[in-house]
C-alpha positions in Angstrom: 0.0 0.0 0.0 2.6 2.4 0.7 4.7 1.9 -2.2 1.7 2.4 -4.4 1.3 5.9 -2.6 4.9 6.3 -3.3 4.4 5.6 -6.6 1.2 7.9 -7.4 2.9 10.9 -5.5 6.1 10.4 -7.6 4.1 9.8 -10.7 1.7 13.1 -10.2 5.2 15.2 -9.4 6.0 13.8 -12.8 3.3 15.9 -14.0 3.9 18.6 -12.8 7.1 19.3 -13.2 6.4 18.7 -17.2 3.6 21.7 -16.8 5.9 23.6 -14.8 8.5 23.7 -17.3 5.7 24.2 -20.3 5.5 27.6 -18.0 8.4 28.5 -18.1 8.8 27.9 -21.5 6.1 30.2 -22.0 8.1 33.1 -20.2 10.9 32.3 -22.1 8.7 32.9 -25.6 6.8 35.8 -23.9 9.9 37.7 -23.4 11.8 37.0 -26.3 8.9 38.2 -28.3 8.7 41.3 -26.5 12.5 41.7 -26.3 12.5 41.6 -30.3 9.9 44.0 -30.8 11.6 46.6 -28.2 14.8 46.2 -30.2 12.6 47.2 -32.9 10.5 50.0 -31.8 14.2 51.4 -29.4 16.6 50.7 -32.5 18.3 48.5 -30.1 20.4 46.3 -31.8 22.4 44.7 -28.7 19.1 43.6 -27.2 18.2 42.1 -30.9 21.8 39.8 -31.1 20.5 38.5 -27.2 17.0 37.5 -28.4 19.3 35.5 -31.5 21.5 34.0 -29.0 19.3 33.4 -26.4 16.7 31.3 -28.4 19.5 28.1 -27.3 17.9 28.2 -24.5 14.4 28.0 -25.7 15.4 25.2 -27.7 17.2 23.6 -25.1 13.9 23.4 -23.0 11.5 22.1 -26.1 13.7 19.1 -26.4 14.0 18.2 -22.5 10.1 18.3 -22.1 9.4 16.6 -25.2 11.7 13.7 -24.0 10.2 13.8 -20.1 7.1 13.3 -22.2 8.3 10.6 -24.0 9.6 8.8 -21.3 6.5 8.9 -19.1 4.3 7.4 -22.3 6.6 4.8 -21.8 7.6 4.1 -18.4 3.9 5.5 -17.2 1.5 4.3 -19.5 -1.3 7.2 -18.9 -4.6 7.1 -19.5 -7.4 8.9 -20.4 -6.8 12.8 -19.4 -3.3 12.4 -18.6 -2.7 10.8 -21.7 -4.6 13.5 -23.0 -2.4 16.1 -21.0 1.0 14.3 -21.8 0.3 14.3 -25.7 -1.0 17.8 -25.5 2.2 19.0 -23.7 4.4 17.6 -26.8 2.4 19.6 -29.6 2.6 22.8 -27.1 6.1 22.7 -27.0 6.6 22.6 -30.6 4.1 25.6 -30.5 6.0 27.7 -28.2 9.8 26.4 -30.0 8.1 27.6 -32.8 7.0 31.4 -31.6 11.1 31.5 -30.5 12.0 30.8 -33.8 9.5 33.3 -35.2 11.0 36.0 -32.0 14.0 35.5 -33.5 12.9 36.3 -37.2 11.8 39.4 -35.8 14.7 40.8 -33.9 17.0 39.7 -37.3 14.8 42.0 -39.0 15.5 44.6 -35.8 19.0 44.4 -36.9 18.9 45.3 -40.4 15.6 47.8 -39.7 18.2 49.5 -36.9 20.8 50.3 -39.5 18.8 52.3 -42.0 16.4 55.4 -41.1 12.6 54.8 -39.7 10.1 54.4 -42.3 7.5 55.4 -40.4 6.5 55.4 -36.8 6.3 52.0 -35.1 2.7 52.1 -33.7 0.5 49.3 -34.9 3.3 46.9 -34.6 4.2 47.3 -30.8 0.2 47.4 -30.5 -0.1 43.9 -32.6 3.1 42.3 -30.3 1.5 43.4 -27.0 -1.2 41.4 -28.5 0.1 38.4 -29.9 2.2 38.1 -26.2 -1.4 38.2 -24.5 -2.8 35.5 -26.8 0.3 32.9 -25.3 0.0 33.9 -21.9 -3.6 33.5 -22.1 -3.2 30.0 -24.2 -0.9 28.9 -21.3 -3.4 30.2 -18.4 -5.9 27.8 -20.1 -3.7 24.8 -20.0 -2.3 25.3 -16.4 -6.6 26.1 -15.3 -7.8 23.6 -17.9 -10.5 26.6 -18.5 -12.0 26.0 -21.9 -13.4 29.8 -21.6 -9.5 31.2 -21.8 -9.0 29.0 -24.6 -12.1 30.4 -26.3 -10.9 34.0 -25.9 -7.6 33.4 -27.3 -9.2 32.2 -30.6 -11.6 35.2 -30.5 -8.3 37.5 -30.3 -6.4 35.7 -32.8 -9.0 37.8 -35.7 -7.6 41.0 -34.4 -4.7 40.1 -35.1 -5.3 39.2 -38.8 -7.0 42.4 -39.3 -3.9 44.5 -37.6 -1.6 42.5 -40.0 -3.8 43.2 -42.8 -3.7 46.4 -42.3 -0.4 46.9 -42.1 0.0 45.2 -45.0 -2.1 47.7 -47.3 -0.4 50.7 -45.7 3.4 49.6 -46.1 1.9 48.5 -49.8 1.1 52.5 -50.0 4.7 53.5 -49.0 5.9 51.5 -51.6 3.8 52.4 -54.2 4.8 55.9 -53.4 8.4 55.9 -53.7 10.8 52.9 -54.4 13.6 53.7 -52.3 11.1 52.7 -49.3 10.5 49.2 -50.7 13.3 47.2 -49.0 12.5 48.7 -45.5 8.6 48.4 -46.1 9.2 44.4 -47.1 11.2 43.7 -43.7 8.8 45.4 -41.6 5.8 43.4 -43.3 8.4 40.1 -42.5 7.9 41.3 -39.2 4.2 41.9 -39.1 4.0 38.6 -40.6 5.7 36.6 -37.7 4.0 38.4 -35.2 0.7 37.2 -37.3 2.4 33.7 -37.0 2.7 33.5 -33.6 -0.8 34.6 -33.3 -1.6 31.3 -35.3 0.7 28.8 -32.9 -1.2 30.6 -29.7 -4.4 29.6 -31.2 -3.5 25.9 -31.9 -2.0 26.1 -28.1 -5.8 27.1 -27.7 -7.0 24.7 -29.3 -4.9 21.7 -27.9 -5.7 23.2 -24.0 -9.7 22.3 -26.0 -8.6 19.0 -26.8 -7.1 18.2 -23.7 -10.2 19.1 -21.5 -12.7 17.6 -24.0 -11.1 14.6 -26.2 -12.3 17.0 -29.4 -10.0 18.0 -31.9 -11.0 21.2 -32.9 -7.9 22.0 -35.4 -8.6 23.5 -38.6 -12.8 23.6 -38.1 -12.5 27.0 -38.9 -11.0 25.8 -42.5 -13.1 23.3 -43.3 -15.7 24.2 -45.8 -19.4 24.4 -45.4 
């Protein structure tokens, strides 16, 4: 009897330590996205080589949770909503490896946007990354509280942030349009509007595996299907 205890306790600090290092992960992405877009919007460019050289770490943290993961499918054997919780926690760290990579695409675009003179004033784009950092918190909330009403809110957000990108999109096409010699700064700033867009997307399917997790429904790509 008491090595079953023993077993269960060890087994359920198991879990938790793979959710507590899925937070962390999440600070790590929160504040390399916000890092890249400061480097942006302060013409930083030291802060912009750290986000680059910091995403290691990021990395280094996707793999180890994917393979605690791994290893308690197979030593463990869950069922039903741990399984559930164990699988989710695999796609979510792909999710939030992959919002690193895209922080990173945004601060190598802070270095090159740093070396030539402002196109315009940053507004919408700070706006849109305060955003799009929101969306993962709040994915991650919904894990951690298993609160299908967080996750419901994150995919309501996610269509603000299509619109912002959008419209950044038509104005930059305006500057361009306008006068030529703006065309190579206007492209890297829509790069960046773009991975901020991106991100967006891999809070969402966060979102939409938190859904999954607390339900058994796979709600990927409903929004896609046709009618």
């Amino acid at each position: 009897m008491e090595e079953r205890k023993h077993t269960s306790l060890h087994y359920e600090m198991e879990l938790q330590e793979i959710k507590n290092n899925l937070i962390y992960l999440g600070a790590l992405t929160e504040k390399a996205i916000r890092m890249a877009m400061q480097s942006l919007t302060d013409r930083n460019t030291e802060m912009a080589n750290n986000v680059i050289a910091n995403d290691y770490e990021i990395d280094k943290m996707d793999k180890e949770i994917e393979e605690k993961c791994i290893k308690m499918l197979a030593l463990r054997q869950p069922t039903a909503i741990d399984l559930r919780f164990i699988t989710t926690a695999i796609k979510i760290t792909g999710h939030l490896e992959r919002i690193g990579d895209m922080a990173v695409n945004i601060a190598e675009k802070a270095v090159q946007l740093n070396q030539e003179p402002k196109l315009k004033p940053y507004i919408d784009l700070p706006n849109m990354s305060s955003i799009v950092e929101k969306m993962v918190a709040k994915s991650l909330d919904a894990l951690i509280k298993s609160d299908l009403q967080i996750a419901d809110e994150v995919r309501e957000i996610e269509q603000v942030v299509d619109d912002l990108n959008e419209q950044i999109f038509r104005e930059l096409l305006t500057f361009m349009m306008e006068d030529s010699k703006s065309i190579h700064r206007a492209l890297l700033i829509m790069h960046v509007s773009k991975n901020l867009e991106r991100i967006a997307d891999h809070a969402q399917g966060i979102a939409d595996m938190v859904t999954y997790m607390i339900t058994g429904e796979n709600v990927r790509h409903l929004s896609k299907e046709p009618n």
